[in-house]
N, C-alpha and C positions, 0 to 999 in steps of 0.2 A: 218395845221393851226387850232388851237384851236376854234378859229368862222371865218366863213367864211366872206374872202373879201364884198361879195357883202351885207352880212350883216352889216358890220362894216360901210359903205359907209352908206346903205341906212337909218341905225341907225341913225351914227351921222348927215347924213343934216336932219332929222324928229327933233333930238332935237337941233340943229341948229338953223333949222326954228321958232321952238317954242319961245328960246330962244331969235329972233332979233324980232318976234312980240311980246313980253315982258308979254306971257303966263308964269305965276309962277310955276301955277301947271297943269299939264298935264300927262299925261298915259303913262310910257315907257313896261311895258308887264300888256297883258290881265291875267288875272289868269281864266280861263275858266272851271269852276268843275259841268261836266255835271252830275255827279250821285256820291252818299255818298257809296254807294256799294264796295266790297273790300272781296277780297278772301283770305285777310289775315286779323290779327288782333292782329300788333305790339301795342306791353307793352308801346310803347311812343308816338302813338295815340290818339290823341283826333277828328277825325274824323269822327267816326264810330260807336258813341255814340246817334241814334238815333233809335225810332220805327222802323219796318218792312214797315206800309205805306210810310213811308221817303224813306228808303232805296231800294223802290222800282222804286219813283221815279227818272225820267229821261226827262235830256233838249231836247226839238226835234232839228234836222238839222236846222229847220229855229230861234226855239231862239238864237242858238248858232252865227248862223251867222249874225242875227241882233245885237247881244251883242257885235260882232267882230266891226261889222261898225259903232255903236253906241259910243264905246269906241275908237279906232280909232288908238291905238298902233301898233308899227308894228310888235311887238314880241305877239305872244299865247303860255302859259304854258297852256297844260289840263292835271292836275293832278286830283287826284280825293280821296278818291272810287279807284278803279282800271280803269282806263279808256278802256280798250280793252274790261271790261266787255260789253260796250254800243254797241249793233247791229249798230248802225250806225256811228260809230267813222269812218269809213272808209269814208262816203261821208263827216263826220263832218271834218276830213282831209282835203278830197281832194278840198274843198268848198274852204275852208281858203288859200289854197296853189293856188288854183285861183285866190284867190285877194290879192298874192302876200304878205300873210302874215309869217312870220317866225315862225313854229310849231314846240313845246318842247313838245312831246307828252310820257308822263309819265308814268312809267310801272315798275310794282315790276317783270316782265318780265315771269312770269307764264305761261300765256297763248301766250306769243310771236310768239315763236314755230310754232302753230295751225292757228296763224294768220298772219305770218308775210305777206304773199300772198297776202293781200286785201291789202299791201299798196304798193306804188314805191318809188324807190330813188330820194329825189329831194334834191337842194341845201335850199328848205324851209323846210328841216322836219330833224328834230333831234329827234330820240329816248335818250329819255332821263331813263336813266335803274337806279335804287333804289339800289345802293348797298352801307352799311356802314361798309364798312374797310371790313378785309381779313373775312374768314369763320367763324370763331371763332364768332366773334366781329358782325358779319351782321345775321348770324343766331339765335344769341343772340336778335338781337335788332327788328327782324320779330318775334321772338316766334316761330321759328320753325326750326327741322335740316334739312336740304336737300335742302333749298332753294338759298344758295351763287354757288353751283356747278350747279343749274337749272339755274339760272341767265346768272354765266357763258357761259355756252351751247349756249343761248339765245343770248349772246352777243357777242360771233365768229360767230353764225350764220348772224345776221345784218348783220355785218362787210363785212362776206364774198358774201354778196345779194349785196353790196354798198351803205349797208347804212350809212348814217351820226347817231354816238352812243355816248353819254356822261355818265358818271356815276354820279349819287346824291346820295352826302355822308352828310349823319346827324349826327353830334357830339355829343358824351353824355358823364360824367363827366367818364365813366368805360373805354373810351377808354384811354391806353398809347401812348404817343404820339410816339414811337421808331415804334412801330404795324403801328400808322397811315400813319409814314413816309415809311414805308412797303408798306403799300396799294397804296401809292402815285405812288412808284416806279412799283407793279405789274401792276398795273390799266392802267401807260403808258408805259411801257417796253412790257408786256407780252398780257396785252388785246390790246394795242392802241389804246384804246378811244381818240373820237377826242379831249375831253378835260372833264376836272371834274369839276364838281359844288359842294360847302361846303360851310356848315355852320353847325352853333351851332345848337341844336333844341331849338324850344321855347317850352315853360312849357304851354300847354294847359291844362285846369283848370280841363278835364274829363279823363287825360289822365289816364290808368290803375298803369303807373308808375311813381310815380313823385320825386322819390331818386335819378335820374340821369339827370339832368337836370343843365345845368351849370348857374353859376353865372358870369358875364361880368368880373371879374377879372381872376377866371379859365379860361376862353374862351381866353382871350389875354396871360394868362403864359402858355395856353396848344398851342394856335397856334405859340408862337414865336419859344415853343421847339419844334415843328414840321418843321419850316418853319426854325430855324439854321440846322438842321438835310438834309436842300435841297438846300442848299448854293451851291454846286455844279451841282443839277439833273436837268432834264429840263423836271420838271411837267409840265403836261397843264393844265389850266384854264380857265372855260368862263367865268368867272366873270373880273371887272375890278383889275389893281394894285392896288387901293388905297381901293378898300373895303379890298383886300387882308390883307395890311397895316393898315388899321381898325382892323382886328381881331386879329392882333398883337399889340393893343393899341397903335399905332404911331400918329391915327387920335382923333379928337374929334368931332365927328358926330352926329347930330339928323337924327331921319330917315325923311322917304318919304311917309306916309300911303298912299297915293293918284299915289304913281309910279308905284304902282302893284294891280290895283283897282280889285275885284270878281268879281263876277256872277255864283250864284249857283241855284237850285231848290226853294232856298226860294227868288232871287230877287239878286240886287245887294247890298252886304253885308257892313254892316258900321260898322267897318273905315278901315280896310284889311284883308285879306286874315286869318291870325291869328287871331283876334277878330269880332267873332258877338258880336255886340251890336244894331241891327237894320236893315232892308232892304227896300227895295226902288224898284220903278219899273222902273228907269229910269238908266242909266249912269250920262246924265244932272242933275239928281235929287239929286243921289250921292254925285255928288263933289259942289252942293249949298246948300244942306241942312244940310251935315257932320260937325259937330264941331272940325276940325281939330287940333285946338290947344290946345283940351283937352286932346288928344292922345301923347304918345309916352314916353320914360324915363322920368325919371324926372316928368313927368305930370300925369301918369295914374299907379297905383301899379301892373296893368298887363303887364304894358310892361316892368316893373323896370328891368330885366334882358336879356332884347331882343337885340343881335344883328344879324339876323337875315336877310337872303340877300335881301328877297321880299321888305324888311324897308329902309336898307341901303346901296343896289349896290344902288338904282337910286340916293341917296344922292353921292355916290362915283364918278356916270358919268359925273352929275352936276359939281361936286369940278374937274373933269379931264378938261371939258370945260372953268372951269373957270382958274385953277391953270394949264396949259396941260406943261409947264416947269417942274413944280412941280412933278406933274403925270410921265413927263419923265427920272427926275433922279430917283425917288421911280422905276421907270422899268427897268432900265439900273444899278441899285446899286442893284437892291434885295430889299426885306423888311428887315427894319433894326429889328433884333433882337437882341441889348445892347443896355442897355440905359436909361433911365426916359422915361416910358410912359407917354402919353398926360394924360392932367386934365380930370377926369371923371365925369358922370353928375349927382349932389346931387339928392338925392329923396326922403330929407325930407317934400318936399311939392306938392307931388305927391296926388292926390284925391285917396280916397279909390276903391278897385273894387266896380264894380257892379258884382251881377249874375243874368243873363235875359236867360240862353239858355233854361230855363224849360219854360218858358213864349214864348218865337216864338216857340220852338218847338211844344207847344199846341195849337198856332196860325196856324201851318203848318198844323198839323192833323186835326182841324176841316174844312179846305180848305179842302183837302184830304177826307175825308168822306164824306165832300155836296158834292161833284164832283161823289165821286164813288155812291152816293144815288139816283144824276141824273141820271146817267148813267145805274144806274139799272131801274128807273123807265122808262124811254126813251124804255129801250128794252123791258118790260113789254108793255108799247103802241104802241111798233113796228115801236118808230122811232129812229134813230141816235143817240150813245152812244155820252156823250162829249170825244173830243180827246185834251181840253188842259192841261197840264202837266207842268206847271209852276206855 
């Protein structure tokens, strides 16, 4: 099964719930990005674009886990940075899977190997492994060769421990779609992942390469010729049908900024996971101070090309609860690929970008320097370094 029973359950009565209390917006996964660090440094990154003091910083166990209870989803993605870099990812784990949260713990799968030991198999922890499409294509897209067969390695090993393993596959305009429909079938035939995660990448503004990056019309003519190419196979998927049916232009969807809310070293990030544009020390703070409706296609020229799953599965779960007939012939038919795609969303009167990430980032560094200046001066009079790191 591609996500588990008791997840699928505990999901839907969470938004259920929300739902009959007539909560509009709400949290469906944490986005948890304990440190910017990364022992690699793919060409389609924009993550990894900051100082040394930045990228030294790290969440401690207990922000993480106040952020978990503060935001209150039941799903945690902690992607990062490299997440296994964090010495403590192991209790930040085991924390969250005590309070019964569902962990999508993220890993370009390097260090797996060396660490797999510090964690156990539970029905809350999905390693979620970094692979885009077959070798060729994913070593391409890491900047480096050796790393789809380390992967691999990394990914029968889980397997074979019991653990629960997905693969995240990020689309860029150089993949063919015949390769992807490749990878679709190795990924569950040959590795059997529990199930795969896909999407387009978004065009983050630092990233080192920005010629590959698709535009929402490629994205929907490259997934439909993907997704006719599997009319017969029986991929798996965590995501839902109808975001599926999204990236084949069937849907016409705004996203969700608010269904995949951050929480990173600089605070909780406004307005998602893809765009800083501001931080906050709160969750609560978050979702009352965020101008939401100044975000998204159509609205913002950073997102004009976003389809993007953090954005629009939680728009897609929504539309399942609302439309769940709807939802169940799009599952029972396949994604239709013939046909008139849906209307797509103008963006002639989208506001211009802003660029701020030089401005927090210089915001973050002078935190970062009066912290470590105390801290030196503290051990110079012999008392107590600060230990806060947020």
């Amino acid at each position: 099964m591609s996500v588990p029973l008791i997840q699928q359950v505990r999901v839907g009565a969470y938004v259920l719930g929300k739902r009959i209390n007539g909560e509009a917006r709400y949290p469906l996964v944490l986005m948890l990005e304990p440190l910017f660090r990364c022992n690699l440094a793919c060409a389609g990154c924009g993550k990894i674009d900051y100082p040394e003091e930045i990228l030294n910083e790290r969440l401690s166990v207990a922000e993480c886990i106040k952020a978990a209870e503060e935001c209150g989803a039941p799903m945690v993605s902690i992607p990062g940075g490299e997440p296994l870099i964090h010495p403590e990812m192991p209790e930040i784990v085991a924390e969250l899977i005590k309070r019964k949260k569902f962990v999508y713990l993220c890993s370009n799968a390097l260090l797996l190997k060396k660490k797999i030991d510090q964690y156990k198999p539970s029905p809350y922890l999905t390693f979620s492994i970094h692979l885009d499409g077959l070798e060729e294509e994913h070593d391409h897209s890491v900047s480096q060769k050796g790393v789809f067969k380390r992967a691999v390695e990394a990914i029968k090993l889980a397997k074979d421990k019991g653990f629960r393993v997905n693969v995240n596959a990020t689309v860029f305009s150089n993949h063919a779609p015949e390769r992807l429909a490749a990878f679709f079938d190795y990924a569950t035939d040959e590795l059997g992942v529990n199930a795969i995660t896909i999407s387009p990448g978004y065009s983050y503004e630092r990233a080192p390469d920005q010629q590959h990056f698709l535009s929402r019309q490629q994205t929907k003519s490259l997934f439909r010729d993907v997704f006719r190419r599997g009319k017969s196979k029986k991929w798996r998927f965590s995501q839902s049908t109808l975001f599926l049916d999204f990236l084949a232009g069937n849907q016409e969807y705004h996203c969700t900024p608010w269904g995949n809310p951050t929480r990173n070293v600089f605070g909780w990030q406004k307005p998602c996971y893809l765009i800083g544009e501001g931080y906050v020390d709160s969750f609560r703070e978050l979702m009352e101070t965020t101008n939401w409706d100044s975000y998204g296609t159509g609205k913002y020229a950073k997102c004009a090309n976003c389809m993007v799953h953090c954005g629009y599965e939680p728009t897609a779960v929504n539309d399942t609860l609302r439309r769940p007939l709807h939802a169940l012939r799009v599952k029972l038919g396949g994604v239709r690929t013939e046909g008139p795609m849906a209307p797509d969303i103008a963006l002639d009167k989208a506001r211009p970008a802003e660029y701020v990430f030089d401005l927090h980032v210089q915001k973050k560094l002078a935190e970062v320097r009066a912290r470590q200046a105390e801290s030196k001066a503290a051990k110079e009079r012999g008392g107590k370094p600060s230990t806060n790191v947020a």
